[in-house]
Every structure is written in structure tokens, then in C-alpha cells.
N, CA, C and O atoms as CSV, one atom per row, in Angstrom:
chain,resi,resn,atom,element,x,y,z
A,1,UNK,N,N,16.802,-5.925,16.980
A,1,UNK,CA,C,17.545,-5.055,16.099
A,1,UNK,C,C,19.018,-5.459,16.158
A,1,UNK,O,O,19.436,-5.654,17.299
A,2,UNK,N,N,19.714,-5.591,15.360
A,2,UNK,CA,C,20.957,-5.952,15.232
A,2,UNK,C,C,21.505,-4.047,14.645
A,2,UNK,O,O,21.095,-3.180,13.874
A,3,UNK,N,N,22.881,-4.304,15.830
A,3,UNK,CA,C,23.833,-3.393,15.588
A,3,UNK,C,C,24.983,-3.832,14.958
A,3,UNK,O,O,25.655,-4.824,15.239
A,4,UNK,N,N,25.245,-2.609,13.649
A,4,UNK,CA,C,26.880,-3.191,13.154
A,4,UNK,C,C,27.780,-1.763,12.735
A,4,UNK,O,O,27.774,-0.866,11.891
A,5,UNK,N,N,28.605,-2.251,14.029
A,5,UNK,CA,C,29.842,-0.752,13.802
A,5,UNK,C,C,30.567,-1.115,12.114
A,5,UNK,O,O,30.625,-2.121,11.407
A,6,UNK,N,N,30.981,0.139,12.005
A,6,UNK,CA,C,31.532,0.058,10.607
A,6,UNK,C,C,32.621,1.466,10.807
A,6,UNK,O,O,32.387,2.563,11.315
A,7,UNK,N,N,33.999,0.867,10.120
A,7,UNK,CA,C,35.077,1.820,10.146
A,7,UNK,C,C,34.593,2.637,8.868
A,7,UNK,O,O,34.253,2.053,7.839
A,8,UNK,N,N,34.581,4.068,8.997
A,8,UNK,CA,C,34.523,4.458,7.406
A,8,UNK,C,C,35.248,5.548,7.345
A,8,UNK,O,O,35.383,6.471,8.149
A,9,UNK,N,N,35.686,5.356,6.348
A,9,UNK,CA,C,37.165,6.060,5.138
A,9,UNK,C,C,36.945,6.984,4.162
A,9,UNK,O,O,36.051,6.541,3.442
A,10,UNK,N,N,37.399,8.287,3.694
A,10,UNK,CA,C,37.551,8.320,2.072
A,10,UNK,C,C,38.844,7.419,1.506
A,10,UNK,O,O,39.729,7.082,2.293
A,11,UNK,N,N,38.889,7.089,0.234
A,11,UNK,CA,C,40.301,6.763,-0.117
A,11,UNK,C,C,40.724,7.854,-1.276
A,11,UNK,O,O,41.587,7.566,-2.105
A,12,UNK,N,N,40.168,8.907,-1.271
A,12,UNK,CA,C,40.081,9.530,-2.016
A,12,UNK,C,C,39.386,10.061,-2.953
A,12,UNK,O,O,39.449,11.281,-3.103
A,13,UNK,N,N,38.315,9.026,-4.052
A,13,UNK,CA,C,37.670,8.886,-4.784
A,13,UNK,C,C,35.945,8.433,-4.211
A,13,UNK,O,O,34.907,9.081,-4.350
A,14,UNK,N,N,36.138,7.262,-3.634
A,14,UNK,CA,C,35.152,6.600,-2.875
A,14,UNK,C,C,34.519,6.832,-1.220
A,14,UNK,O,O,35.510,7.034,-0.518
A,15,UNK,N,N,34.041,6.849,-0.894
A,15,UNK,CA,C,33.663,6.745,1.039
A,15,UNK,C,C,33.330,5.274,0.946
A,15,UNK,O,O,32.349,4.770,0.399
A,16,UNK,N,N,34.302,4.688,1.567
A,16,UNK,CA,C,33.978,2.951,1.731
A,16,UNK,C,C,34.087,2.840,3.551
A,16,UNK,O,O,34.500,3.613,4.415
A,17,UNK,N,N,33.723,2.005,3.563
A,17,UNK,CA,C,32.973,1.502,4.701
A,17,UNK,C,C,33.217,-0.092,5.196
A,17,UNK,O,O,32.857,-1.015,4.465
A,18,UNK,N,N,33.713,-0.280,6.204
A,18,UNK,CA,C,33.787,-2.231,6.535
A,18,UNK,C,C,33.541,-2.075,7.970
A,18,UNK,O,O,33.707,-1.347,8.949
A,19,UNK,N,N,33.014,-3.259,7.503
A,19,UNK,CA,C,32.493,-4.172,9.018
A,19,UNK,C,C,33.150,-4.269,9.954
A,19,UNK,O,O,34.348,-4.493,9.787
A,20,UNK,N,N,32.567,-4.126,11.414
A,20,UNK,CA,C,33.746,-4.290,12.552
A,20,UNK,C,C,33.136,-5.650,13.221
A,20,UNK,O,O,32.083,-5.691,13.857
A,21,UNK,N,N,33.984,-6.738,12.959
A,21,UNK,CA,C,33.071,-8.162,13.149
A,21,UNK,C,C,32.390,-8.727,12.597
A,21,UNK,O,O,31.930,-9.725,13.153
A,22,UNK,N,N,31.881,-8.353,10.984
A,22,UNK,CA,C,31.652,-8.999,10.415
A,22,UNK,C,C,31.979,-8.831,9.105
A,22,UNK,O,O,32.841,-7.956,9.024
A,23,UNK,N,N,31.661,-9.300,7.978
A,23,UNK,CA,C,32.080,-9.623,6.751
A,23,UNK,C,C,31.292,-9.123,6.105
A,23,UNK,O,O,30.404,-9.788,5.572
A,24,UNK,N,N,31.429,-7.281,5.912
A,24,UNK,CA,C,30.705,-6.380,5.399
A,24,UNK,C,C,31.673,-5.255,4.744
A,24,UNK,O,O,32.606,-4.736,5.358
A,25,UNK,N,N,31.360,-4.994,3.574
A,25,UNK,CA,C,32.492,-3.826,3.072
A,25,UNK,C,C,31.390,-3.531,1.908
A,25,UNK,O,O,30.786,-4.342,1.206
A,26,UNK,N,N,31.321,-2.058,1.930
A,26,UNK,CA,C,30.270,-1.424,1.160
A,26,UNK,C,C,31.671,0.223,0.496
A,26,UNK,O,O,32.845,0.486,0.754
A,27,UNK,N,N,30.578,0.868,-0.392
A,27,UNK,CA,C,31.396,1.802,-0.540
A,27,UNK,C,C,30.160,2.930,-1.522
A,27,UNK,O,O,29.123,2.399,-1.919
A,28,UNK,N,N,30.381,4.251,-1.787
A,28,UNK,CA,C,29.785,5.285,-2.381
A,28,UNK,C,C,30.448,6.489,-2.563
A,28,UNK,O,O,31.448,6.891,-1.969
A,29,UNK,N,N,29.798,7.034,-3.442
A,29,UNK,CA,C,31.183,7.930,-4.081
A,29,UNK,C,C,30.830,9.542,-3.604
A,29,UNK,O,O,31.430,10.582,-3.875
A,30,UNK,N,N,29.386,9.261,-2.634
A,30,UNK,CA,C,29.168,10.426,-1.483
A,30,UNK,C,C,28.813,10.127,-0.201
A,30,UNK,O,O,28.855,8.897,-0.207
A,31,UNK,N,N,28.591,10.362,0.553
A,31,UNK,CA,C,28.458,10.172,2.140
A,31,UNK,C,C,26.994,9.150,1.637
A,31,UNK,O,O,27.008,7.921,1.573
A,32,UNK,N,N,25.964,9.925,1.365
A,32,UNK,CA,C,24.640,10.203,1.691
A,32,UNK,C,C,24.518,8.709,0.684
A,32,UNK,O,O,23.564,8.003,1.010
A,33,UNK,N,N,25.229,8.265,-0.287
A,33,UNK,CA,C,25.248,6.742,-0.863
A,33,UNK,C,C,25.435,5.787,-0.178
A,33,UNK,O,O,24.733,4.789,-0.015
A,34,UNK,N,N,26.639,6.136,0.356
A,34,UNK,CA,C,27.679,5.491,1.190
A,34,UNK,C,C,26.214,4.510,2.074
A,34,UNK,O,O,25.843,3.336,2.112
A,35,UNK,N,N,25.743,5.892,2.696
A,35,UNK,CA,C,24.854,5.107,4.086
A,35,UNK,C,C,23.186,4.844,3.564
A,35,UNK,O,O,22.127,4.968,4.177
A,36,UNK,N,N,23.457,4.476,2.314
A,36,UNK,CA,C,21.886,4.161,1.373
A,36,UNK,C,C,22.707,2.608,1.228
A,36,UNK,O,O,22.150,1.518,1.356
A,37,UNK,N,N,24.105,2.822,0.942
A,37,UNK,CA,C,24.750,1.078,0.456
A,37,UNK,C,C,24.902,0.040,1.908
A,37,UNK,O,O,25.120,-1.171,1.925
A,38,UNK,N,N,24.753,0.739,2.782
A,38,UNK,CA,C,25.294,0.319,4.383
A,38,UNK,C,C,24.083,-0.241,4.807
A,38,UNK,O,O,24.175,-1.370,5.287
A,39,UNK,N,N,23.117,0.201,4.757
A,39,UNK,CA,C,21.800,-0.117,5.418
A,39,UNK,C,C,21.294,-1.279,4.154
A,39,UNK,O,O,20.650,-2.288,4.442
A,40,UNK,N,N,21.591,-1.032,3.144
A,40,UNK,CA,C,21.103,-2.472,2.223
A,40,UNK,C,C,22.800,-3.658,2.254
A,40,UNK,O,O,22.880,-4.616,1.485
A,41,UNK,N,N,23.749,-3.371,3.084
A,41,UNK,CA,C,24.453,-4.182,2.890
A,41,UNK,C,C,24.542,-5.054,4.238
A,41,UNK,O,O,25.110,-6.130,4.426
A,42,UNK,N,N,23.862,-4.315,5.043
A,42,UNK,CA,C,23.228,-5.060,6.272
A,42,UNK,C,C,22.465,-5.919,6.319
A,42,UNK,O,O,22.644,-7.048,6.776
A,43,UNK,N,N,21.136,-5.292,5.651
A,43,UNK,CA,C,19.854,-5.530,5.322
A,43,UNK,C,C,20.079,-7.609,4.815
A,43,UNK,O,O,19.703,-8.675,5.301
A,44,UNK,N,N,20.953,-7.134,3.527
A,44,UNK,CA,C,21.753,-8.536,2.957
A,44,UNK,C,C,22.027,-9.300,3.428
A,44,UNK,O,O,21.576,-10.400,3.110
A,45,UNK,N,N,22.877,-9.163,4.398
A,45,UNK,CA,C,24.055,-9.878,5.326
A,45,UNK,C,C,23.243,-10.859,6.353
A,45,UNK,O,O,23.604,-11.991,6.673
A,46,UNK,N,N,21.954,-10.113,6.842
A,46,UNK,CA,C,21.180,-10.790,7.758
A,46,UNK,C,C,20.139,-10.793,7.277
A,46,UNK,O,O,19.163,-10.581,7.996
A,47,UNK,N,N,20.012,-10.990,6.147
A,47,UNK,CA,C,18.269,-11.541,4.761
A,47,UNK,C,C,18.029,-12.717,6.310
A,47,UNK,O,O,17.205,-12.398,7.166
A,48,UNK,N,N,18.644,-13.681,6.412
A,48,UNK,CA,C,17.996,-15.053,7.140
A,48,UNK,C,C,17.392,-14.839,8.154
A,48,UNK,O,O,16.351,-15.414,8.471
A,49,UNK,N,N,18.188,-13.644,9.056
A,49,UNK,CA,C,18.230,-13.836,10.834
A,49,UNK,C,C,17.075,-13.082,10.549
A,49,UNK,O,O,16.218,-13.326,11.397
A,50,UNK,N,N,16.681,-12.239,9.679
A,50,UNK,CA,C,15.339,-10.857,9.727
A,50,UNK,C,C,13.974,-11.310,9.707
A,50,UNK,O,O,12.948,-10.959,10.290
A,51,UNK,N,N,14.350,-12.448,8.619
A,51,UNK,CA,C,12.651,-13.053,8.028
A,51,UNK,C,C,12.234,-14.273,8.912
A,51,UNK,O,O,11.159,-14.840,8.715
């Protein structure tokens, strides 16, 4: 299982979200998106290392 911390923000409008160590930045315009876009922007990030 791979772990990935993530700083997350409102900026006002959005709940965005980035990678701590890696080269991940997601965002949703409610929490409950936010961490539906996080888990497929992971999911993405490590398509290679998974399969």
C-alpha cells in the first residue's frame, strides 16, 4: 500500500489538495469530491507501481 500525505486548503471557492513529496495536486468544490479526486489522483500517479 502506498501512503501519500497531502496539504489541503480551501482557497475559497475550491478544497484543493497537493502532494507532500510528490507531484500531485487535485482539487473539488466540496470536501466529499475533493477526496473522490485524491484517491483517483493517486490511483493515476502510481497506474505502473499498482499493476
Amino acid at each position: 500500500m502506498t501512503l501519500v500525505k497531502f496539504e489541503i486548503y480551501n482557497d475559497g471557492e475550491w478544497w484543493c489538495a497537493r502532494g507532500i513529496g510528490v507531484d500531485i495536486f487535485t482539487q473539488g468544490k466540496t470536501l466529499d469530491e475533493l477526496m473522490r479526486n485524491m484517491k483517483e489522483a493517486v490511483e493515476l500517479h502510481f497506474e505502473e507501481e499498482l499493476s
